[in-house]
C-alpha positions as CSV (number, residue, x, y, z in Angstrom):
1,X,-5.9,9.2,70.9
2,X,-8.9,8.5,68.9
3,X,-7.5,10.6,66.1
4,X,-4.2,9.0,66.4
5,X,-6.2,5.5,65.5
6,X,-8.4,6.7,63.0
7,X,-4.7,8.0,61.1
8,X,-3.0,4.9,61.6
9,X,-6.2,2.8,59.9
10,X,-6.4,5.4,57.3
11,X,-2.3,4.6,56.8
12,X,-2.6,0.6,57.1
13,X,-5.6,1.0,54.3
14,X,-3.7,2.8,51.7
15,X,-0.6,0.7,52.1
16,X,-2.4,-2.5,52.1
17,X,-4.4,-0.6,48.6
18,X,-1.1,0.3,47.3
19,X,-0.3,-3.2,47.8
20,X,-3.1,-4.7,46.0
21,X,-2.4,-2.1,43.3
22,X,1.1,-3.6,42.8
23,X,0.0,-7.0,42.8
24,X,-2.8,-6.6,40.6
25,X,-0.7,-4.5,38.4
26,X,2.0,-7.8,38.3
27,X,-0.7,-10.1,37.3
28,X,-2.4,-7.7,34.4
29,X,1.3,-6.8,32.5
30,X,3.3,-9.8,32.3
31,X,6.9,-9.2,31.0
32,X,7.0,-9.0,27.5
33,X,8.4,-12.0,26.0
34,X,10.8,-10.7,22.9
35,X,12.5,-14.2,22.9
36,X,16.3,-13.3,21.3
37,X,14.2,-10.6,19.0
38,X,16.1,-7.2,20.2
39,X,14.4,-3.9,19.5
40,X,17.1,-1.9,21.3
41,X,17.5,0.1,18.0
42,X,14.0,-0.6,15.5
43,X,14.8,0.7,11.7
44,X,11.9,0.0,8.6
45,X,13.3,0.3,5.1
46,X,10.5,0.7,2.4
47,X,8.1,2.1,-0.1
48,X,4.5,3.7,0.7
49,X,3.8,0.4,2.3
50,X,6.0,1.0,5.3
51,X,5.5,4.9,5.1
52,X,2.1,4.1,6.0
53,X,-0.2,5.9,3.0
54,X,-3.6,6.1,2.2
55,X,-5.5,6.8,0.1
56,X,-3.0,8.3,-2.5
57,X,-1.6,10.3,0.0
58,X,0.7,10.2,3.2
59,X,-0.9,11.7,6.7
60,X,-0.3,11.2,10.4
61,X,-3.5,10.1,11.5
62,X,-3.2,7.1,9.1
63,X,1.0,7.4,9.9
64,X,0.0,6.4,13.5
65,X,-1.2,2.9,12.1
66,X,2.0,2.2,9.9
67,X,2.5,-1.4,10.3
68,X,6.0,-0.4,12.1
69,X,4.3,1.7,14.7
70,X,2.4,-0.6,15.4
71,X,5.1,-3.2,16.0
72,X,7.0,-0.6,17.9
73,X,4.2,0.1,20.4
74,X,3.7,-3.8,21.1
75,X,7.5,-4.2,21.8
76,X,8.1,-0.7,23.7
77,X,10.2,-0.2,20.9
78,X,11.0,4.3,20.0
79,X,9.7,4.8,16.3
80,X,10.1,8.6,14.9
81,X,8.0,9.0,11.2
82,X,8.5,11.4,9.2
83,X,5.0,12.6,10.1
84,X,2.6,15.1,7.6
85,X,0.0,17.4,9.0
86,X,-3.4,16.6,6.9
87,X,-4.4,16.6,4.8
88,X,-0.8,15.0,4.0
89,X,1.6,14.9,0.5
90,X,-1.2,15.9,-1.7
91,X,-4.2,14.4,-3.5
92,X,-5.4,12.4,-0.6
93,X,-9.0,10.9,-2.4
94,X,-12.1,12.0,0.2
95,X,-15.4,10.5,-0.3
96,X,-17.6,13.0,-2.3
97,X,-20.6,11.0,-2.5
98,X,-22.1,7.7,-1.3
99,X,-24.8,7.8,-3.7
100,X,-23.3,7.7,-6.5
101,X,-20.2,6.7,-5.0
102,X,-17.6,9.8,-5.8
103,X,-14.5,10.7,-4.4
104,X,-12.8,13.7,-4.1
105,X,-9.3,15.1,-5.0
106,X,-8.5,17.0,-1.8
107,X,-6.3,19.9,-3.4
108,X,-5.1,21.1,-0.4
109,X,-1.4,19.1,0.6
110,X,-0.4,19.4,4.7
111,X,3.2,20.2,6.3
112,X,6.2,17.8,7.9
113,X,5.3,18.0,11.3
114,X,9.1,16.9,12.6
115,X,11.6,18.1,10.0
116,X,13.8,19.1,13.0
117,X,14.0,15.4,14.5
118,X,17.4,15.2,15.4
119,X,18.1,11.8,13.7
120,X,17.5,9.5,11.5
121,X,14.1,8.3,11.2
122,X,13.4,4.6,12.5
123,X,10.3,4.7,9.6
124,X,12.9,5.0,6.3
125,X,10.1,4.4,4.2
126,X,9.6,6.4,1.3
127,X,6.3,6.7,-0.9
128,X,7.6,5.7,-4.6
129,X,10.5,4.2,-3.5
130,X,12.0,1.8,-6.3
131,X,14.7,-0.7,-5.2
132,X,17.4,1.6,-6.7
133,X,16.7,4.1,-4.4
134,X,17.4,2.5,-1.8
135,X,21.4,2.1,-3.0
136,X,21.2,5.6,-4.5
137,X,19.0,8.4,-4.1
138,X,19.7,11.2,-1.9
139,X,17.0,13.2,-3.0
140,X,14.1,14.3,-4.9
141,X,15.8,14.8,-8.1
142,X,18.0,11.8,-7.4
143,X,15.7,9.4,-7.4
144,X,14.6,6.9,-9.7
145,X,11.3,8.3,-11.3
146,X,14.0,11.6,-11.7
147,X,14.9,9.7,-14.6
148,X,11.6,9.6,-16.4
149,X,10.4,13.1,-15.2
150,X,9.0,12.7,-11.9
151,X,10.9,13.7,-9.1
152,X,9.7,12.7,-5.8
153,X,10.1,15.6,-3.2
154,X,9.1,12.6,-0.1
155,X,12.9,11.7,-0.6
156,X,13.8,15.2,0.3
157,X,11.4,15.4,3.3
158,X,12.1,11.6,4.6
159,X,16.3,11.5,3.8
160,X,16.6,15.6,4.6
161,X,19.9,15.2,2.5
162,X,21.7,13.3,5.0
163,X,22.2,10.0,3.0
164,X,19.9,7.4,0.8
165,X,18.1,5.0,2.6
166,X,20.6,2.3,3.1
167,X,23.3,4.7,4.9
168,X,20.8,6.2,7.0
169,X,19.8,3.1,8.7
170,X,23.5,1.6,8.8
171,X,24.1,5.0,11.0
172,X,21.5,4.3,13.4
173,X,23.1,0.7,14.4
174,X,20.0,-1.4,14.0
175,X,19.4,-4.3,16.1
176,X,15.8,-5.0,14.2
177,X,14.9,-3.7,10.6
178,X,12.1,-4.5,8.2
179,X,12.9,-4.9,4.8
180,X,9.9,-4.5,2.4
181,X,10.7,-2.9,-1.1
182,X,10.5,-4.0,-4.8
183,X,6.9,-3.4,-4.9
184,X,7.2,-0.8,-7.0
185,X,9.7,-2.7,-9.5
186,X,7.1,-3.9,-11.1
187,X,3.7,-2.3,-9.6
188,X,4.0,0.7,-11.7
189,X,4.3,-1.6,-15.0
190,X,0.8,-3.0,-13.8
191,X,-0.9,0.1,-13.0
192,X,0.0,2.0,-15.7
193,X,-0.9,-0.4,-18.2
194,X,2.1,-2.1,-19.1
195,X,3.9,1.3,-20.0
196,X,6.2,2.2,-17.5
197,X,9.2,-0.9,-17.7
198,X,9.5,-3.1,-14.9
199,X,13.2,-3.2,-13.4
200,X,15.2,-6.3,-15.0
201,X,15.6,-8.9,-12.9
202,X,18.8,-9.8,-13.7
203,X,19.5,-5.8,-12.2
204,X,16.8,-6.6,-9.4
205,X,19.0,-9.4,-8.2
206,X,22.1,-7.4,-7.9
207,X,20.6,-4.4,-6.0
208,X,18.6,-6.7,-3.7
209,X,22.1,-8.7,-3.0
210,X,23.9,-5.2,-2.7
211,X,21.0,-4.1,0.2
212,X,21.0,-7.5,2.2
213,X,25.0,-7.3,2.5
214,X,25.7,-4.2,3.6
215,X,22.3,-4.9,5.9
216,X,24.0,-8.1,7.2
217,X,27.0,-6.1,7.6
218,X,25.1,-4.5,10.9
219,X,24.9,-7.5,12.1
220,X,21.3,-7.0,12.7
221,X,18.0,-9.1,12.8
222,X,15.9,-8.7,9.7
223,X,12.1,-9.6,8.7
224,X,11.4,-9.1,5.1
225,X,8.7,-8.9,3.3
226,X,7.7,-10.7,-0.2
227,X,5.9,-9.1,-2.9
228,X,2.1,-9.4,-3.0
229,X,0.2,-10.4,-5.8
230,X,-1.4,-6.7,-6.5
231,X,-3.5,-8.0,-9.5
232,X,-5.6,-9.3,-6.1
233,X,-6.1,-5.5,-5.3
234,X,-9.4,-3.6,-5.9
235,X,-7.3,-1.4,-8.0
236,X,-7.7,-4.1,-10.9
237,X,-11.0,-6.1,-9.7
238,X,-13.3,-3.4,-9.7
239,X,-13.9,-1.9,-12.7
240,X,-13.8,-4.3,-15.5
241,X,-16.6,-6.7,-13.9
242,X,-19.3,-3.6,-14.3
243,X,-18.0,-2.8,-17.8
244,X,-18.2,-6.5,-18.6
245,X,-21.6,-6.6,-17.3
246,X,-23.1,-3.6,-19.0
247,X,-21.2,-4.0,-22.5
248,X,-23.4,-7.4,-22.6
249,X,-26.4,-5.9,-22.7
250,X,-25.4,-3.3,-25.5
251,X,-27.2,-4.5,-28.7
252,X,-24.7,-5.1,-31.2
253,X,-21.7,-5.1,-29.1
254,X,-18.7,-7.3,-29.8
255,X,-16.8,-6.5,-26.4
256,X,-14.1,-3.1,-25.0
257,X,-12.1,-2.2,-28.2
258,X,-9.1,-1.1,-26.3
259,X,-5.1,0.1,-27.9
260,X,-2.8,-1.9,-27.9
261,X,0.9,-1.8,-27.7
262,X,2.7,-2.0,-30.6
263,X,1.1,-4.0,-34.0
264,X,-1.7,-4.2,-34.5
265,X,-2.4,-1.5,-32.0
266,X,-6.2,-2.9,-31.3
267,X,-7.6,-5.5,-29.8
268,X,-10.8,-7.0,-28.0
269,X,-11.7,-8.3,-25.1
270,X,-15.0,-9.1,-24.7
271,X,-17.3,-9.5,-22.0
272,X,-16.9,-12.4,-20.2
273,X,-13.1,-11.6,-20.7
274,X,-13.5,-8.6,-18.6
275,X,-16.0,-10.5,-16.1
276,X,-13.9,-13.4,-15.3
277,X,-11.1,-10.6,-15.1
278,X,-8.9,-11.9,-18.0
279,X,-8.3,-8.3,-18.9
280,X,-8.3,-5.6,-16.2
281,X,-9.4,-2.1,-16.5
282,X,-7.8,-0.4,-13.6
283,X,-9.6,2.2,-11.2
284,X,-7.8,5.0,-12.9
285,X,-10.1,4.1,-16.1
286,X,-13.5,4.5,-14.0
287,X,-14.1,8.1,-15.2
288,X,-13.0,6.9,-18.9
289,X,-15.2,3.9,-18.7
290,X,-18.6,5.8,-17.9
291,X,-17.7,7.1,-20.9
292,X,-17.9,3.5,-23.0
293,X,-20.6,3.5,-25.7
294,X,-21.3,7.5,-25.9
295,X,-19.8,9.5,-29.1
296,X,-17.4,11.2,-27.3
297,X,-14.2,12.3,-27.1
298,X,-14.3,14.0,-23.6
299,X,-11.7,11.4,-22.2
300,X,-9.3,13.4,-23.9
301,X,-10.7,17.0,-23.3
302,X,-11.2,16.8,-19.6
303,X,-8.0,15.1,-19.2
304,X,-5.5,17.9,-21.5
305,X,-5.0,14.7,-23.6
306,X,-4.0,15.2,-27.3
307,X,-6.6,13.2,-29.4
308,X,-4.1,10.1,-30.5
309,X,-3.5,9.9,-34.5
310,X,-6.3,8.2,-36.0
311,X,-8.6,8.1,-33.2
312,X,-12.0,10.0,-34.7
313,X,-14.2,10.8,-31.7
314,X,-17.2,10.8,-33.9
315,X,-17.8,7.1,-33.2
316,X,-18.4,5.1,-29.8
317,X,-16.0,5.3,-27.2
318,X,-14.8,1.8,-26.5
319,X,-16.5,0.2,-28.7
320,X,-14.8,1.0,-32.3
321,X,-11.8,0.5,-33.5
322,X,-11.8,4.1,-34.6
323,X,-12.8,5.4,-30.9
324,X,-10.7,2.5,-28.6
325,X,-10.3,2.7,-24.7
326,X,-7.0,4.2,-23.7
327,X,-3.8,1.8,-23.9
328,X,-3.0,3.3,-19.9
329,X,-6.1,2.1,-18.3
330,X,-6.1,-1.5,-19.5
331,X,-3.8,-4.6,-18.7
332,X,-4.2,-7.4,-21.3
333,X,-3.7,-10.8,-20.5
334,X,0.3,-10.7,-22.6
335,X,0.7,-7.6,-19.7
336,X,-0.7,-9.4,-16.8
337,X,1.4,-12.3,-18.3
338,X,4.5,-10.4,-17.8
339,X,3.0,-8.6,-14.3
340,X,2.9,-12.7,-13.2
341,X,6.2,-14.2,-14.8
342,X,8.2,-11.0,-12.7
343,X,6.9,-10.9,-9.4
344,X,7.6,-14.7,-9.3
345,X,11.1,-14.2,-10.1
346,X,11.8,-11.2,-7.8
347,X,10.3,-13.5,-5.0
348,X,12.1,-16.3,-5.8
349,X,15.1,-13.5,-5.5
350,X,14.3,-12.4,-2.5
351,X,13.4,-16.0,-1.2
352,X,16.6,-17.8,-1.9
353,X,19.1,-14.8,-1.1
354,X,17.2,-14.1,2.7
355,X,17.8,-18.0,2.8
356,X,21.3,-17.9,2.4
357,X,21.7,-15.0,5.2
358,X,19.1,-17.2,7.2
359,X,16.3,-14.0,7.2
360,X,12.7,-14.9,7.4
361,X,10.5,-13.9,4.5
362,X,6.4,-13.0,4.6
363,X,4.5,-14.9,1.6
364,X,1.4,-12.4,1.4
365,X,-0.4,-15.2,-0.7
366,X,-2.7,-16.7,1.8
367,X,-3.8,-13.2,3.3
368,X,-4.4,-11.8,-0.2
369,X,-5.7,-15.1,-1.6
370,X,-7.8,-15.1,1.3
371,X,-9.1,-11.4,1.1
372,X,-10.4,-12.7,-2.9
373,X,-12.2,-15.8,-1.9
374,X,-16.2,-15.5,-1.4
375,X,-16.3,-15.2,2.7
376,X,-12.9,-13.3,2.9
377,X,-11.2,-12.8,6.0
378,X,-12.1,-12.7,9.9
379,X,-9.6,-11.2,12.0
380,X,-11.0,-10.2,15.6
381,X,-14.5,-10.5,14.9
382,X,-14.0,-8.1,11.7
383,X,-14.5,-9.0,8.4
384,X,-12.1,-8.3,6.0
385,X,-12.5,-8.4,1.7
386,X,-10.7,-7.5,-1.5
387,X,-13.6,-5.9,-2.4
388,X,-13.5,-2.2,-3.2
389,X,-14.8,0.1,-0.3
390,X,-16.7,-2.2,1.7
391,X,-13.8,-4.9,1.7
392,X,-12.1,-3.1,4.8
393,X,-8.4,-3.6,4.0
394,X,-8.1,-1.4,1.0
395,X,-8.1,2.1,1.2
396,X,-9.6,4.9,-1.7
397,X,-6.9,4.2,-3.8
398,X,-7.3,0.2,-3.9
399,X,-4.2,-0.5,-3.2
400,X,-2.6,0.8,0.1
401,X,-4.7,-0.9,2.9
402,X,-6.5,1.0,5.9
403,X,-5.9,1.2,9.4
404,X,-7.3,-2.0,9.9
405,X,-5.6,-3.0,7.0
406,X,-2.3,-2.2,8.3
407,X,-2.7,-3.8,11.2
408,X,-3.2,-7.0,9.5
409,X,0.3,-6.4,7.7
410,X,1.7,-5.5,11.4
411,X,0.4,-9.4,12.6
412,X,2.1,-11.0,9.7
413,X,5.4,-9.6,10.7
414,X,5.0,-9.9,14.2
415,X,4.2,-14.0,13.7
416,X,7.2,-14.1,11.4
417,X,9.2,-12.4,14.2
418,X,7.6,-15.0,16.7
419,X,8.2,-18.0,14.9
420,X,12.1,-17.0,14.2
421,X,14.0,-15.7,17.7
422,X,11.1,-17.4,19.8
423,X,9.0,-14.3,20.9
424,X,5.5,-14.0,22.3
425,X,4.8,-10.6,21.1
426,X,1.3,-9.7,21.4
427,X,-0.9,-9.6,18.0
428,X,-2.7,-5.8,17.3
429,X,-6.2,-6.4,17.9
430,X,-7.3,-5.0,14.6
431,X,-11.1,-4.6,15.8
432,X,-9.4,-1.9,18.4
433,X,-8.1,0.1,15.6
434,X,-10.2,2.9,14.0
435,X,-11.7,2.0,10.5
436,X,-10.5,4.5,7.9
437,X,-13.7,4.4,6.2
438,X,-16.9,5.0,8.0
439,X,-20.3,4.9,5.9
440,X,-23.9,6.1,7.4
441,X,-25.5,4.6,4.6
442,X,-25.1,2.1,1.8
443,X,-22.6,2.7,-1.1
444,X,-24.4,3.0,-4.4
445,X,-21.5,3.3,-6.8
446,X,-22.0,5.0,-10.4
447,X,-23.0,3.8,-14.0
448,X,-21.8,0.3,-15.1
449,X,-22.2,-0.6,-11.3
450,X,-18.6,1.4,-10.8
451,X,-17.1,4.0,-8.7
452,X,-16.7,7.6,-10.1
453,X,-12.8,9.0,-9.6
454,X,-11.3,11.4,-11.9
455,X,-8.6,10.2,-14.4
456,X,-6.1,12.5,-12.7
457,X,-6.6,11.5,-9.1
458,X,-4.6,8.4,-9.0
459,X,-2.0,9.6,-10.8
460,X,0.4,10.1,-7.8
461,X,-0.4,6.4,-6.4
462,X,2.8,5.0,-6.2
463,X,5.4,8.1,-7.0
């Protein structure tokens, strides 16, 4: 009898336990609120942005943090990547040395973890990924940098010949896609020194209206996102300052003699130009740079550059007219000009055409605008800078943000997607997301105050 007691007090505690648990469990997960916002079937179209790299390179332990995973995860929404063992697509940069700050090219290029997924990928961004691609590549060779001598194998591995970008997320009957591409439309003029031509935007208009129709079409919700003023980036902002400053304590110095396209093929920009960051050197030029002021022409050698016609390596590199700094590495104020005068356009393109299909569009000004000013940003107790390294939101390449970085990208959408079909989605905490860069001691970067990365190992940045 006493046994038969004991049982039944033993039974009346764990039900009354398993009833705490259930009532505890209804008051810590509330039903998520989506408002109308429907994730039954959650596509991203995109460039590198939405493929989630880093750090020049594409990898699933920075793949996990793509700002579309992390949406997926706070709506319980299914999300396949196509995901790359590490150390990812190649050229990832890896921190060499803190003091001097150096990076390193990782030669070694990782694996597709899921080629066999037996779908279409809800991540559809691709790395490189122009706004023509989306209408028309099928694959590496197809694509647009095909057409200048690049093809882009990440179109083989992401679209695995089943369709271009656009048809693969029409098959998967989307009820939710992110739309974030044109980046690259004019990006690449800007970080390859005004030399690779920026998409028209008469021809910009027409693709973008060809996308959002046959988008619409699915009858779909979409969240786009606008172009970014990259000239904010650490790519641009870090290396010209420390040239600036050291070139003004050269005796006899006028300024960086720098090419020039077309006549008269040279031209100056002098200290405080570079300072105040009327002319940009980019972080691509950081080797080159150290290089300023010596009698040199190892820019060239290293690199397997022919020494340019009447470029005479006898006389100061950077300095001379007869020695100038590379055309490639610099954007002049005509170029950043131009850079300025397009991205306004193509957002006022994207602007009024997701107006007239009533589609919501991100203005990254404020964050990125933010990120620049002197105190930065403070998201969940983190701070949060443009500044190169120890900023936080930009990765080794200074342009593609970092975990954190991305998650900050995820909240923008997920307050757009709020604010439109009335939604209560949960915000990432960002200060619960890994950093990508972790430092034991304090970054001393190189001579002229800069960072030391190889010509070559930004090469592969956007395609």
């Amino acid at each position: 009898m006493k046994k038969i007691i004991i049982s039944l007090c033993l039974l009346s505690f764990i039900v009354l336990a398993i009833i705490g648990c259930e009532d505890y469990n209804k008051l810590t997960a509330p039903e998520l609120n989506l408002g109308s916002a429907d994730f039954t079937r959650f596509v991203s179209i995109g460039n590198s942005l939405t493929m989630g790299e880093q750090s020049s390179s594409v990898f699933e332990s920075a793949q996990m943090y793509s700002f579309g995973n992390l949406i997926a995860k706070q709506v319980g929404a299914t999300y396949a990547q196509a995901t790359f063992s590490e150390p990812g697509t190649g050229g990832r940069l890896e921190v060499a040395s803190l003091n001097p700050f150096t990076t390193y090219t990782n030669p070694e290029q990782g694996s597709p973890t899921n080629l066999n997924y037996p779908a279409p990928y809800n991540n559809l961004g691709i790395k490189g990924a122009f706004l023509y691609d989306v209408l028309n590549a099928r694959s590496a060779n197809t694509c647009y940098t095909a057409n200048f001598g690049v093809p882009n194998p990440l179109f083989d591995a992401v679209l695995r010949g089943f369709g271009t970008q656009l048809e693969l997320a029409i098959a998967q009957q989307p009820t939710f896609i992110t739309l974030w591409i044109g980046n690259n439309d004019i990006l690449a003029y800007a970080t390859r020194g005004g030399l690779f031509p920026p998409t028209d935007p008469g021809v910009f208009q027409n693709q973008y209206t060809q996308v959002l129709t046959a988008l619409n079409a699915t009858g779909a919700q979409i969240v786009i996102g606008g172009l970014p003023d990259a000239l904010l980036t650490p790519y641009f902002t870090t290396v010209g300052p420390g040239v600036g400053l050291a070139i003004s304590g050269i005796p006899g110095a006028q300024g960086l003699v720098y090419q020039t396209t077309g006549s008269p093929g040279i031209a100056l920009a002098t200290a405080n130009d570079l300072i105040n960051k009327n002319v940009f050197i980019t972080l691509s030029g950081s080797d080159a740079a150290s290089l300023i002021g010596d009698q040199t022409g190892k820019y060239y050698t290293d690199n397997g550059i022919p020494v340019p016609p009447g470029v005479n390596t006898a006389f100061p590199f950077g300095l001379t007219p007869e020695n100038p700094f590379p055309n490639s590495l610099v954007l002049d104020p005509t170029e950043i000009t131009n850079y300025r005068t397009l991205r306004a356009e193509y957002n006022d393109i994207i602007s009024g055409l997701a107006s007239s299909f009533s589609y919501s569009v991100i203005d990254w000004d404020d964050i990125f605008n933010q990120l620049a000013s002197t105190g930065g940003l403070t998201v969940n107790g983190v701070n949060f800078s443009s500044t190169y390294i120890e900023g936080n939101f930009f990765s080794l390449d200074g342009i593609h943000p970092t975990n954190q970085g991305y998650g900050i990208i995820a909240n923008e959408f997920i307050k757009a997607i709020n604010s439109k079909y009335g939604a209560s989605i949960p915000l990432v905490d960002v200060s619960a997301i890994p950093g990508s860069l972790i430092f034991k001691e304090e970054v001393s970067m190189g001579k002229y105050g800069i960072p030391n990365i190889p010509y070559s190992a930004l090469d592969h940045v956007l395609f």
